[in-house]
KOLPALUM-574592 format. One line per field, with one value per residue (C-alpha): residue number from 0; residue in one letter; chain; x, y, z. Coordinates in nm, 2 decimals, padded with zeros to 4 digits. Each point is the difference from the previous one (the first is absolute). Layout:
REM KOLPALUM-574592
num [NUM_...]
residuo [A_...]
cadena [A_...]
px [X_...]
py [Y_...]
pz [Z_...]
***
This chain:
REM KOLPALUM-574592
num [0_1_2_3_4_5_6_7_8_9_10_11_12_13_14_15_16_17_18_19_20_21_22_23_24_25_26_27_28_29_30_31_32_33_34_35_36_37_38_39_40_41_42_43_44_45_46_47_48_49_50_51_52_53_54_55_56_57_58_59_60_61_62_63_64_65_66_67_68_69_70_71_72_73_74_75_76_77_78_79_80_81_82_83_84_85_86_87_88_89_90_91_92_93_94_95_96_97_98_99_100_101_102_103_104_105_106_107_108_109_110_111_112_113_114_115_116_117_118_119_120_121_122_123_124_125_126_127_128_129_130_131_132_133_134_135_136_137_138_139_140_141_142_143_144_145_146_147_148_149_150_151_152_153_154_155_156_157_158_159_160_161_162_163_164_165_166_167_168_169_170_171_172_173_174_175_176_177_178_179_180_181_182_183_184_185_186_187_188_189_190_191_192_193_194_195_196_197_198_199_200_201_202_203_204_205_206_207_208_209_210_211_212_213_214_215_216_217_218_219_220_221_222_223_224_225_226_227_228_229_230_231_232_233_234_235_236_237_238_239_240_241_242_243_244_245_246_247_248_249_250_251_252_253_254_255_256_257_258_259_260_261_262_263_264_265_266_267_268_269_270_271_272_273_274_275_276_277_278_279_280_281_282_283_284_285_286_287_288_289_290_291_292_293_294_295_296_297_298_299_300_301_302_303_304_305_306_307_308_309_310_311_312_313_314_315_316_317_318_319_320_321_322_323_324_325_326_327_328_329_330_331_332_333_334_335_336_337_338_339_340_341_342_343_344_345_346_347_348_349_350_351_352_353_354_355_356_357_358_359_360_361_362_363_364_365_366_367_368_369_370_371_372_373_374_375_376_377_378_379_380_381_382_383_384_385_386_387_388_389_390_391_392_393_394_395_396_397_398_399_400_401_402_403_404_405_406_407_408_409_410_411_412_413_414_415_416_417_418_419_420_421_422_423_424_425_426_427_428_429_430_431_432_433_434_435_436_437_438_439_440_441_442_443_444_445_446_447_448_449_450_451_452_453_454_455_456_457_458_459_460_461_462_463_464_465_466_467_468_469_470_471_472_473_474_475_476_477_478_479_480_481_482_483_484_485_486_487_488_489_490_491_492_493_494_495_496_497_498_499_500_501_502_503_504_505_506_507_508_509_510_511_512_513_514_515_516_517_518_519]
residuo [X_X_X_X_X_X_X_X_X_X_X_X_X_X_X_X_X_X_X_X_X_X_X_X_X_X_X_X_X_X_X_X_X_X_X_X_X_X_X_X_X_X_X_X_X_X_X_X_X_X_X_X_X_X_X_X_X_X_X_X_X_X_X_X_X_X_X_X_X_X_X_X_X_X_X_X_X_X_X_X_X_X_X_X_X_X_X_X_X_X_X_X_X_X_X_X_X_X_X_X_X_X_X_X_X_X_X_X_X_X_X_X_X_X_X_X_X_X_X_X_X_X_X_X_X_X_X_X_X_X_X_X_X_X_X_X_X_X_X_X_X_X_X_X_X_X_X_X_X_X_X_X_X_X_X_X_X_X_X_X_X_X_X_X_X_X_X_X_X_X_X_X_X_X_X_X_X_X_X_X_X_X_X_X_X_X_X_X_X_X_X_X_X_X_X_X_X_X_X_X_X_X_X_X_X_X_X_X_X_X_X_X_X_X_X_X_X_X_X_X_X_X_X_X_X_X_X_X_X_X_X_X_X_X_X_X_X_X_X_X_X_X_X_X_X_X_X_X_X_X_X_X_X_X_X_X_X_X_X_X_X_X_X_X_X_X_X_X_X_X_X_X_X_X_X_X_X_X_X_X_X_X_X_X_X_X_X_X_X_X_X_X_X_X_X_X_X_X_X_X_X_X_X_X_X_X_X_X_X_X_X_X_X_X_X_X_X_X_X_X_X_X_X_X_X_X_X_X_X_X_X_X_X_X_X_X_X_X_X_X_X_X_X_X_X_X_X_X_X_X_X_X_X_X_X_X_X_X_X_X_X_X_X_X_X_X_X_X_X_X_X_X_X_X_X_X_X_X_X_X_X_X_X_X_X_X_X_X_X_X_X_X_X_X_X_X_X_X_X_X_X_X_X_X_X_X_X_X_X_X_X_X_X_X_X_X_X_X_X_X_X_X_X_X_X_X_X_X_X_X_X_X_X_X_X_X_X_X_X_X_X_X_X_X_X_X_X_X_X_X_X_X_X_X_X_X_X_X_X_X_X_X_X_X_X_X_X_X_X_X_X_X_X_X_X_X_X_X_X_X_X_X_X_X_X_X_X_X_X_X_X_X_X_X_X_X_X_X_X_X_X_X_X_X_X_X_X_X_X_X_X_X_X_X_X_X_X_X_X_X]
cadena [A_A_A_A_A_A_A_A_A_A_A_A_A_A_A_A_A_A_A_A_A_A_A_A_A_A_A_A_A_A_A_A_A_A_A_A_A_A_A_A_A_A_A_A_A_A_A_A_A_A_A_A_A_A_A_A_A_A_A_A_A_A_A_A_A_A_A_A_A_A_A_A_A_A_A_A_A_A_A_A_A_A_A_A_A_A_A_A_A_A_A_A_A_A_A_A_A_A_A_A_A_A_A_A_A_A_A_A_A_A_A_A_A_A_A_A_A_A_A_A_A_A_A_A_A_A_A_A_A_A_A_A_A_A_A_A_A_A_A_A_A_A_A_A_A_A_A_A_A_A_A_A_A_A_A_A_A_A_A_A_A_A_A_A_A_A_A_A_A_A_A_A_A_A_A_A_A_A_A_A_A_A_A_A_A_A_A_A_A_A_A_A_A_A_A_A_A_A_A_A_A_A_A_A_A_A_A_A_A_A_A_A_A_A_A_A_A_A_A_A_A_A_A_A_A_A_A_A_A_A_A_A_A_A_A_A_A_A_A_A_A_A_A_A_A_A_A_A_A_A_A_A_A_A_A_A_A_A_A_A_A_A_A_A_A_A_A_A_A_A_A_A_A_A_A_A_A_A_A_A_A_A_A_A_A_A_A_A_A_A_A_A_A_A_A_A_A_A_A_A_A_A_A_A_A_A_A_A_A_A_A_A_A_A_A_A_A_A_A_A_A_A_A_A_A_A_A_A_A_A_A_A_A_A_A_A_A_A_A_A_A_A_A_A_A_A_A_A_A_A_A_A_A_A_A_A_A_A_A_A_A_A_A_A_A_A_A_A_A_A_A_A_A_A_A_A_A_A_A_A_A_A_A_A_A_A_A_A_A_A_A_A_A_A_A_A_A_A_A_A_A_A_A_A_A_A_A_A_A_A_A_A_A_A_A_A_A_A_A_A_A_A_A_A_A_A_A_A_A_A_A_A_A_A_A_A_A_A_A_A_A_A_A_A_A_A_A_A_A_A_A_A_A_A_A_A_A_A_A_A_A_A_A_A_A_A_A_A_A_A_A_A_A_A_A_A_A_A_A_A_A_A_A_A_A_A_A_A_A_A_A_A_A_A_A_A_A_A_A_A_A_A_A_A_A_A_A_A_A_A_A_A_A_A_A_A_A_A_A_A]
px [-09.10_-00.22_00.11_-00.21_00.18_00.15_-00.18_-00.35_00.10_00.09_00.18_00.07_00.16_00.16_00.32_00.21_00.35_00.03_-00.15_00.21_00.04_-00.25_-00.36_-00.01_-00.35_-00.11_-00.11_-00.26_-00.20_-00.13_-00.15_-00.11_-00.05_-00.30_-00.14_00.05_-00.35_-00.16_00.27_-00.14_-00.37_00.06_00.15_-00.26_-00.33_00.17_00.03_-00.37_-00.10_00.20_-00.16_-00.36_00.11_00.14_-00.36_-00.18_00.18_-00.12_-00.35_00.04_00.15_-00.30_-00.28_-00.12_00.16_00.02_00.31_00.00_00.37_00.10_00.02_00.01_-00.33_-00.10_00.06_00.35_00.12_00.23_00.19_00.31_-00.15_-00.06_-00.05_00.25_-00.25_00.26_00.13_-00.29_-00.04_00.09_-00.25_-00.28_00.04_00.17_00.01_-00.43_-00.06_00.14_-00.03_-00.23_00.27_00.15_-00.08_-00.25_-00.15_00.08_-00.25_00.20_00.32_00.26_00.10_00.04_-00.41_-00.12_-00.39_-00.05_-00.25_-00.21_-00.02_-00.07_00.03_-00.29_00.27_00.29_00.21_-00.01_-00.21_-00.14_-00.32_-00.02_-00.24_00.00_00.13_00.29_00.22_00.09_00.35_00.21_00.31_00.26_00.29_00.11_00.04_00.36_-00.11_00.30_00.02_-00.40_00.04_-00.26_-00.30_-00.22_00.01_00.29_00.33_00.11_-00.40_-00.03_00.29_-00.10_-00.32_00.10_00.30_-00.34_-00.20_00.31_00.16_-00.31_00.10_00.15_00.30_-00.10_00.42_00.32_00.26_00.24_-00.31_-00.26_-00.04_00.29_-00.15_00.14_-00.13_00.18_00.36_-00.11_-00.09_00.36_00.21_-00.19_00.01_00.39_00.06_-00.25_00.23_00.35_00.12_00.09_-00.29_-00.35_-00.26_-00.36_-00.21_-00.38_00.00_00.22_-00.02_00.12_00.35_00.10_-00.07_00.07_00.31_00.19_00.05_00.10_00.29_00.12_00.01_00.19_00.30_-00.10_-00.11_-00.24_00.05_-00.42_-00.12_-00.24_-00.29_00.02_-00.30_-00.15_00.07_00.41_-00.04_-00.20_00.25_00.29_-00.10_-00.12_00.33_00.21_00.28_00.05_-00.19_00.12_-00.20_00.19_-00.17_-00.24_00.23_00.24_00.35_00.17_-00.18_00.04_00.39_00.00_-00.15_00.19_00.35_-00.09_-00.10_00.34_00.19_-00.20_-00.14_-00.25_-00.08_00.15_00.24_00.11_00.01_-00.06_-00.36_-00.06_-00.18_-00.13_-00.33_-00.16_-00.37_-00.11_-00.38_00.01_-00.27_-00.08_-00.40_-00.12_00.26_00.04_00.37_00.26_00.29_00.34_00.14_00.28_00.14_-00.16_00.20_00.35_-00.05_-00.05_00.31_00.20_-00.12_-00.04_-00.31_-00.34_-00.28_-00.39_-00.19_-00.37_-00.15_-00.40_-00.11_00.28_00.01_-00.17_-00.08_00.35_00.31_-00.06_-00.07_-00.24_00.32_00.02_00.25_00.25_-00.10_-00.08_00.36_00.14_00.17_00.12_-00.25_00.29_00.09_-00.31_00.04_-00.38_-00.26_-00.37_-00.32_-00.36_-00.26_-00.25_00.05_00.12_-00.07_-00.39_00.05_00.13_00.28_00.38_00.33_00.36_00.33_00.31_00.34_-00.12_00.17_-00.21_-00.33_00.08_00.07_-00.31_-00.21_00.06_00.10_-00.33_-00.33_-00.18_00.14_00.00_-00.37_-00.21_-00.22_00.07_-00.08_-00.33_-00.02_-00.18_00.19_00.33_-00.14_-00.11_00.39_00.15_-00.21_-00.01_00.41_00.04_-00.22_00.25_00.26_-00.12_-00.01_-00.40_00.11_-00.11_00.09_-00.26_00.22_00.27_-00.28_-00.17_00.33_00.09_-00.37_00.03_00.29_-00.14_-00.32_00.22_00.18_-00.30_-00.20_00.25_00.10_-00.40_-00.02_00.28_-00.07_-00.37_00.20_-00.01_00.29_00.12_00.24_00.27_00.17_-00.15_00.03_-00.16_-00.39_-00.07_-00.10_-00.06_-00.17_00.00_-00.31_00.15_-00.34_-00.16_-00.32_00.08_00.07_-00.33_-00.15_00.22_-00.07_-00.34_-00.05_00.15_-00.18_-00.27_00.11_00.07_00.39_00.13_00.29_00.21_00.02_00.30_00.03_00.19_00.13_00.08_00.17_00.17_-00.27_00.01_00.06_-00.37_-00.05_-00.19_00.20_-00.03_00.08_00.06_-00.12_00.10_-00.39_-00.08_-00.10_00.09_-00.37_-00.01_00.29_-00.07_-00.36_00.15_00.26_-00.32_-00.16_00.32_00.03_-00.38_00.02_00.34_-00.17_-00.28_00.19_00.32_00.28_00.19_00.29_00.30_00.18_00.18_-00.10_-00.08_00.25_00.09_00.07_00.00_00.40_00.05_00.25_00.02]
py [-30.26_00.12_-00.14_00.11_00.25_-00.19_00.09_-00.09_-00.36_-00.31_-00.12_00.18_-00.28_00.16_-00.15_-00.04_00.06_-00.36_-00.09_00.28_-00.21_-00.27_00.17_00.06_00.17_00.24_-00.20_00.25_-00.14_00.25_-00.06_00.28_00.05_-00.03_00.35_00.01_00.10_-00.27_-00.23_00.11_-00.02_-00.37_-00.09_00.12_-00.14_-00.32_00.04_00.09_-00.31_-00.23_00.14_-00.03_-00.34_-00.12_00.15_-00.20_-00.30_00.05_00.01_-00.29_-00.21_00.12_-00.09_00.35_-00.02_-00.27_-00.14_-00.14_-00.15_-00.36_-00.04_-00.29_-00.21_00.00_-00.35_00.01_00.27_-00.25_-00.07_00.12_00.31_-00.05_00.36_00.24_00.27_00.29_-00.01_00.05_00.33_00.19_-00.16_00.03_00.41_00.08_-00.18_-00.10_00.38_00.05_-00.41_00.14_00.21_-00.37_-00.36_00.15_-00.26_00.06_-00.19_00.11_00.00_00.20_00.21_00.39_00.02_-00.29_-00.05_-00.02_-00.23_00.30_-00.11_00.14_-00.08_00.00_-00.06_00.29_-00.25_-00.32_-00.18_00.16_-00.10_00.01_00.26_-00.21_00.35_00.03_00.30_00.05_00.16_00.06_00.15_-00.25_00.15_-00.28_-00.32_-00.07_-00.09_00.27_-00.11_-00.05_-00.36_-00.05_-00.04_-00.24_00.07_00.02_-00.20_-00.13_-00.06_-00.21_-00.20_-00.10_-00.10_-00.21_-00.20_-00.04_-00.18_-00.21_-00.10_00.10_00.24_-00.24_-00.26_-00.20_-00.06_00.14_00.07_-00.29_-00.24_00.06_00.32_00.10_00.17_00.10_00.40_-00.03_-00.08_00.25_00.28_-00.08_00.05_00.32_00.14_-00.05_00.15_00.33_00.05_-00.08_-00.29_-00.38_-00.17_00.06_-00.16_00.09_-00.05_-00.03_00.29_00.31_00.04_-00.37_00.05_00.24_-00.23_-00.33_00.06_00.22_-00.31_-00.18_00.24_00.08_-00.13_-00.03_00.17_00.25_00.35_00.20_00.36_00.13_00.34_00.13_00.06_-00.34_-00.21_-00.24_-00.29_00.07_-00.01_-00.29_-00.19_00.18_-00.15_-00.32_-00.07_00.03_00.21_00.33_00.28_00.36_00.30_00.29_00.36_00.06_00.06_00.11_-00.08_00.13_-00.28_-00.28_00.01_00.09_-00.35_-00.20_00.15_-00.11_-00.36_-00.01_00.10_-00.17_-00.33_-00.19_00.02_-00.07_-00.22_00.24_-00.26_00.16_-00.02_-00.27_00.27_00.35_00.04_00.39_00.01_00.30_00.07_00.20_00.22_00.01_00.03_00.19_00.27_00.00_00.06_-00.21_-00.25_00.18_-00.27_00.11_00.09_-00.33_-00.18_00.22_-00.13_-00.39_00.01_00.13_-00.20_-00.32_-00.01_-00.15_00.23_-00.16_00.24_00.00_00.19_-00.08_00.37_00.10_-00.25_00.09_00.35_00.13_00.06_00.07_-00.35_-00.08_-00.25_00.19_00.15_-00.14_00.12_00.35_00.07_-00.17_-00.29_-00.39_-00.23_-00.24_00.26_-00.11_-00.38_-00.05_00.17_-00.03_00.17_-00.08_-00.01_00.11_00.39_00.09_-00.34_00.02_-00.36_-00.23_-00.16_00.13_-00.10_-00.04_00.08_-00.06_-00.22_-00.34_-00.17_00.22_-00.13_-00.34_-00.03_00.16_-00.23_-00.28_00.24_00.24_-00.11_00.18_-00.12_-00.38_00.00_00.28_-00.13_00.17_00.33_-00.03_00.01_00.30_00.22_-00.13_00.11_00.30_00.07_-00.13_00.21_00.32_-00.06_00.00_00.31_00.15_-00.12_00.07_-00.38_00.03_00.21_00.35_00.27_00.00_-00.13_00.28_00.24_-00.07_00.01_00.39_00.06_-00.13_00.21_00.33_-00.06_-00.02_00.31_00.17_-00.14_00.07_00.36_00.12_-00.18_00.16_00.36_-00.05_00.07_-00.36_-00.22_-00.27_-00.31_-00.15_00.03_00.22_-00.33_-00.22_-00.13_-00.02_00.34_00.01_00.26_00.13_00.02_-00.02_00.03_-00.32_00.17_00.09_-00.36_-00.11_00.34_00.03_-00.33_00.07_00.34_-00.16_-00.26_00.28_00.12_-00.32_-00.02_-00.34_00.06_-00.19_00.16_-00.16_00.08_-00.11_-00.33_-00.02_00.33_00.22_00.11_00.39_-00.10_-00.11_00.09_-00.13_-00.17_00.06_-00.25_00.13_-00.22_00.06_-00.08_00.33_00.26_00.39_00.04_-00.24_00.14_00.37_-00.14_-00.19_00.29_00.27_-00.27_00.00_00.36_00.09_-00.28_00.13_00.33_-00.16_-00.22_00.27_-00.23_00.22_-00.04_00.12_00.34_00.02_00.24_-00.13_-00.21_-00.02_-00.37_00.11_00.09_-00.34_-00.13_-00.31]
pz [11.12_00.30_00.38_00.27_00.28_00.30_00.24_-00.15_-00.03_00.13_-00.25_-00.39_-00.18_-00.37_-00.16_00.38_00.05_00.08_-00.35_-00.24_-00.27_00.04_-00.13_-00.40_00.06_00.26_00.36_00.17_00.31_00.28_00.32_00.14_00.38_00.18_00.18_00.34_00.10_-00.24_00.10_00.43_-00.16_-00.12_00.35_00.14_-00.18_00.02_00.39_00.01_-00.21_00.25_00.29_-00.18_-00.05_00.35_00.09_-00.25_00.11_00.35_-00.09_-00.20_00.31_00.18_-00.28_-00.05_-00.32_-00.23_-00.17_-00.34_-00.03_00.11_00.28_00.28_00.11_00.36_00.07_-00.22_00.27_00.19_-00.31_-00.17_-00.20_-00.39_-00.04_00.11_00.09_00.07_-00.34_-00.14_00.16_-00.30_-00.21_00.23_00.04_-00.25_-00.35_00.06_00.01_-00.36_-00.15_-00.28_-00.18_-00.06_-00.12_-00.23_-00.25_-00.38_-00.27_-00.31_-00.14_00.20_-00.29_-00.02_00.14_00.23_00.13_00.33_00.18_00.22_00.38_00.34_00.39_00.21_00.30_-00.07_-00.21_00.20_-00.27_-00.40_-00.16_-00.37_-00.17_-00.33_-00.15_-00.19_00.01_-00.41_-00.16_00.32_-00.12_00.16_00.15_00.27_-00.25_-00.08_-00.37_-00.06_-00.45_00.00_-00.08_00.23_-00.24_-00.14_-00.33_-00.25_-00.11_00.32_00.13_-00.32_00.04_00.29_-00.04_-00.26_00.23_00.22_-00.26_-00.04_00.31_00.25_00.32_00.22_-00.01_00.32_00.05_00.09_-00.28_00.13_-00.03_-00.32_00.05_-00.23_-00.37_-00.32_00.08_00.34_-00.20_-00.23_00.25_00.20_-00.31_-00.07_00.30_-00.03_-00.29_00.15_00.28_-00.20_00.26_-00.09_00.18_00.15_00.22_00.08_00.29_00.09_00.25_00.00_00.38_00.00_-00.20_00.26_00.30_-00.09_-00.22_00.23_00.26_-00.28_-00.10_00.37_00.34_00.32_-00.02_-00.24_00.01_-00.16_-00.06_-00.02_-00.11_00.29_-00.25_-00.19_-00.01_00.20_-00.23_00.02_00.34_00.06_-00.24_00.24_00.31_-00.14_-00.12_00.34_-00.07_00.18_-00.10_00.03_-00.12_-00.20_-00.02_-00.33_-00.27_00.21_-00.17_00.27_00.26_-00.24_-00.01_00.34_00.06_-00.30_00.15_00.32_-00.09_-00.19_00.32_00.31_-00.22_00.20_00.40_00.24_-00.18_-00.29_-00.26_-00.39_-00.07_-00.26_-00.22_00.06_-00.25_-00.04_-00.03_-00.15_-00.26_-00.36_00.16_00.36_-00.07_00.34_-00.10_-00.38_00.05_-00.24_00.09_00.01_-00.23_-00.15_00.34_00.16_-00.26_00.05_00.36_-00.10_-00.17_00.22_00.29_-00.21_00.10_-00.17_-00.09_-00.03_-00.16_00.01_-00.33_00.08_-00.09_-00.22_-00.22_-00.30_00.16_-00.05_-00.24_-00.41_-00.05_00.33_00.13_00.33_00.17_-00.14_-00.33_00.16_00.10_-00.23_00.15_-00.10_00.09_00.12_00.29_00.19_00.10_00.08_-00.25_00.20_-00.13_-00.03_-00.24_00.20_-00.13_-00.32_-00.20_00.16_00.10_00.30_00.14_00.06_-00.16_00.04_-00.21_00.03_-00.10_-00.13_00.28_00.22_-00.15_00.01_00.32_00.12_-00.19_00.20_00.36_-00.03_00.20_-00.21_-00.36_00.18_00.19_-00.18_-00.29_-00.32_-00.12_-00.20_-00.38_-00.09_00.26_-00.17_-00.34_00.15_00.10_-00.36_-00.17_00.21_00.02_-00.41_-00.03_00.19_-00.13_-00.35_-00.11_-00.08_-00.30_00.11_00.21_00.23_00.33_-00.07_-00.01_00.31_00.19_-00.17_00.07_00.42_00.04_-00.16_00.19_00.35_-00.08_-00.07_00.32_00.22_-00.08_-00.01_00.35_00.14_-00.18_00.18_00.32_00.11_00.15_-00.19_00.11_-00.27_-00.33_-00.27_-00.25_00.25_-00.11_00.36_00.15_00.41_00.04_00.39_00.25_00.34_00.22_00.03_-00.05_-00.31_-00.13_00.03_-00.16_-00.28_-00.15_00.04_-00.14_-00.28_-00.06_00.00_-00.28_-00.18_00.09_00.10_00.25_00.22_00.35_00.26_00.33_00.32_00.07_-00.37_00.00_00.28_00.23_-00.13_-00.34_-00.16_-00.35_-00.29_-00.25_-00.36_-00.31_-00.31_-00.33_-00.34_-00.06_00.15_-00.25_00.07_00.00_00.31_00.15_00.01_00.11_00.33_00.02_00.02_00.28_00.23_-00.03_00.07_00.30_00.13_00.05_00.20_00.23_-00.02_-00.11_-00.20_00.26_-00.22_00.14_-00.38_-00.28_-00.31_-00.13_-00.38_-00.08_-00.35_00.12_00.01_-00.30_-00.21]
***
């Protein structure tokens, strides 16, 4: 097992002291630390952009300059403002200057290659005009389609095409009204049995299950105990939901029990009653740094505590453990541990929509609690099919072995991506298992160029920069699929490298490292 040296990192997570005993397979994540001059560098050119900008802003208050936002009307001056104009300071001088590395229109299906609809600015980004070309057979390394299931031909495409011809694409009614079908049953008792708990419900909109069952499972006088890095779903739902909210350090063990030992002791404020229940948020795979839940120790702690754990498995289910259950089939673990089971559709199963497992009791009681089970119309057929079919591959029920093969296939291909990247001399964010590679840029200049060199070179990548990560930590943010070929792999891998060189990005101060070490 390889860890990076001390002092080259932030943070070298291998089996822990504090989880000896825990971990039946190696746990490797690295984060190594940013170069002081590129860190100064990235201060620096965002300082100059600010400046540019306050300038630009000036002329633009003065009419030499014209604005393109929203902003106020003359004669609306007087009144209370609709646009906050401040706040949109960042996107003015900032994100405009590199908009074209995102939002980029698609016209095929998001599979391993994706054709991209060819457009340019006439105004540096503030508006696109169509050329009515069409980029062909970009290798797509930014979908999460991580099991390929995102295609239009096939078992699973067939299936639901068929479910359309039959039931049409929309149900026009919430479950508790007419919306309620046979495939929806179906797809509940399925998804069940995938993830090994008593009951199951799904929702219309992953982003949704977060936010609007949260409130429904806390509120006043209970606390949350949030991972810094989870998404902005959990804490929407946190907030929404009332209780107290208190932020424990990225899989930091250490700051968790910190935290659940001091809710014990101290209860609520001010007047010190016991809180009425103490919920942990934490994700499967944090997907802006790659890097994997500490369950088994996150679970350890639960225990203890008597604490509930809510467990968001969007990108990992499907994407990890020898069966594609997620974490909790990559450690190893009882399903019955975790008291709320969430994941999405969105990634693995190439369709929509999010879930949630748990106790039957659990289930029921959401049904008729959650905003988004009682007020959302119903999921729509073909996407449900889409799901039931894509889930049995998997799971083997469609009579092959194709499922299984694609998840051995997803986890070879991260191994291999990740150890060429980070042999290349490049610095790469999170755990060596985890389909999501961050891949770090730092200078905001470089955000806009490397996406589009790529692109250049017929490379779909997703670039992120600050306010969606730490201001010095941009990067471009790979997604492994088991659709990708080793052809198309050492193809993108050949790219990055060639591009690295031109923009120098090939950050890491380590020799070449020999993942090869790394044991079964």
């Amino acid at each position: 097992m390889y860890c990076y040296p001390e002092d080259k990192v932030q943070h070298t997570a291998c089996n822990g002291s504090s989880g000896l005993g825990l971990y039946s397979r190696p746990f490797i994540e690295s984060f190594e630390e940013t170069p002081m001059l590129v860190a100064v560098l990235t201060y620096m050119g965002y300082g100059i952009l600010t400046i540019f900008g306050y300038l630009r802003d000036f002329l633009r208050d003065w009419k030499i300059e014209r604005c393109h936002v929203a902003r106020e009307r003359e004669e609306q001056r007087d009144f209370v403002p609709l646009y906050q104009d401040f706040e949109n300071f960042y996107t003015r001088n900032l994100y405009m200057r590199i908009r074209d590395s995102w939002n980029r229109p698609i016209c095929s299906v998001p599979g391993a290659k994706v054709d991209l609809v060819e457009r340019v600015s006439p105004d540096y980004n503030w508006t696109f005009d169509y050329t009515g070309k069409v980029v062909e057979g970009v290798i797509n390394m930014g979908s999460y389609n991580y099991l390929g299931f995102a295609e239009n031909t096939g078992y699973c495409a067939d299936a639901s095409a068929e479910v359309t011809m039959k039931y049409g694409v929309g149900v026009a009614s919430t479950r508790q009204e007419m919306g309620n079908l046979d495939r929806h049953e179906e797809m509940e008792e399925l998804v069940a049995k995938f993830l090994g708990v008593e009951s199951a419900m799904a929702f219309g909109m992953g982003f949704a299950t977060n936010s609007m069952n949260i409130p429904a499972l806390t509120g006043k006088g209970c606390l949350i105990l949030s991972d810094e890095l989870n998404h902005a779903s959990l804490v929407l739902g946190a907030r929404l939901s009332g209780s107290t909210i208190r932020v424990f350090k990225h899989n930091n063990m250490q700051s968790l029990e910190k935290m659940l030992r001091d809710a014990i002791v101290h209860g609520q404020p001010r007047t010190h009653r016991p809180w009425k229940k103490i919920l942990i948020l934490v994700e499967g795979i944090y997907s802006m740094e790659g890097s994997i839940v500490r369950l088994p120790e996150v679970i350890a702690l639960k225990k203890r505590y008597r604490a509930y754990l809510y467990l968001d498995e969007a990108h990992s289910i499907g994407a990890l453990g020898p069966g594609g259950r997620g974490v909790v089939d990559y450690f190893g673990l009882d399903p019955r541990d975790v008291d709320v089971m969430m994941g999405t559709f969105t990634k693995s199963f190439g369709a929509a929509g999010g879930y949630i497992g748990g106790r039957k009791e659990l289930l029921e009681y959401l049904r008729s609690h959650s905003h988004s089970a009682v007020y959302a119309a119903s999921m729509s057929p073909p996407v449900v099919e889409q799901i039931i079919a894509s889930m049995k591959c998997i799971m083997g029920e469609d009579g092959t072995t194709l499922g299984r093969d694609r998840v051995q296939q997803l986890a070879e291909n991260t191994l291999y991506f990740r150890r060429r990247l980070t042999e290349m001399g490049f610095i790469i964010y999170g755990n060596s298992d985890s389909p999501v590679v961050p891949m770090m840029l730092y200078m905001p200049a470089k955000i806009g160029a490397f996406g589009r060199e790529m692109l250049k070179r017929n490379i779909g990548v997703v670039v992120v920069g600050f306010p969606a990560t730490p201001i010095i930590e941009s990067r471009a943010r790979f997604c492994i699929s088991a659709a990708h070929t080793k052809d198309m792999l050492d193809t993108a891998l050949s790219v990055i490298s060639e591009v690295g060189d031109l923009l120098q990005v090939k950050y890491s101060r380590h020799e070449r490292l020999i993942y090869d070490q790394i044991q079964d």
